[in-house]
C-alpha positions, 0 to 999 in steps of 0.5 A, a space after each residue: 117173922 121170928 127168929 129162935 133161940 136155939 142150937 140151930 140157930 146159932 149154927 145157922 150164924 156160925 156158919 154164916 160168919 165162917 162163910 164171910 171168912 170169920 173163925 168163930 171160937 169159944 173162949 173162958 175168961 171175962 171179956 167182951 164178946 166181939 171180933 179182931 184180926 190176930 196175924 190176918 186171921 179174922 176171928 170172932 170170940 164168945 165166951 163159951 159159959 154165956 147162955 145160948 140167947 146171949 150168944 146168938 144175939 152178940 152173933 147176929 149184932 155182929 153179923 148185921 155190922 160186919 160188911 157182907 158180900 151177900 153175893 158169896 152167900 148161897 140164896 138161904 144165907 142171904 134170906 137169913 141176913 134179910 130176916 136178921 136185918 128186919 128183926 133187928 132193925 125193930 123197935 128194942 120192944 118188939 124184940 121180946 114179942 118177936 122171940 
């Protein structure tokens, strides 16, 4: 199984992480993707001038380490969250075959 790199797919995990309760912004600067909790809300912030491939991969890590109620999930998302788990929990090198 793979995983793309595309618009997509990015919104397939942005959509993922809005429905655990995250608000994914793009931001400018030079920082460090990851994720805070500003005045309760939580937030995960990209830089909006990475290429597509570093974004979807920072989303997914994130993903795959923030705790999920996969039973809030709909039954695609859940079979989304397997299929980032297998890609990810791969050997480093087969990652470049895999995409």
């Amino acid at each position: 199984m793979a995983i793309s790199f595309t618009q997509h797919t990015l919104g397939k995990i942005e959509d993922l992480i809005e429905t655990i309760g995250y608000k994914v912004r793009y931001e400018k600067g030079n920082f460090k993707t990851g994720t805070c909790i500003l005045e309760n809300n939580k937030i995960v912030v990209i830089n909006r001038f990475a290429d597509l491939e570093h974004k979807i991969t920072a989303l997914t890590e994130l993903v795959l380490h923030l705790e999920l109620n996969e039973l809030s999930l709909s039954s695609k998302q859940q079979q989304f969250v397997q299929l980032l788990k297998q890609i990810y929990s791969e050997p480093k090198e087969q990652h470049k075959e895999v995409f």
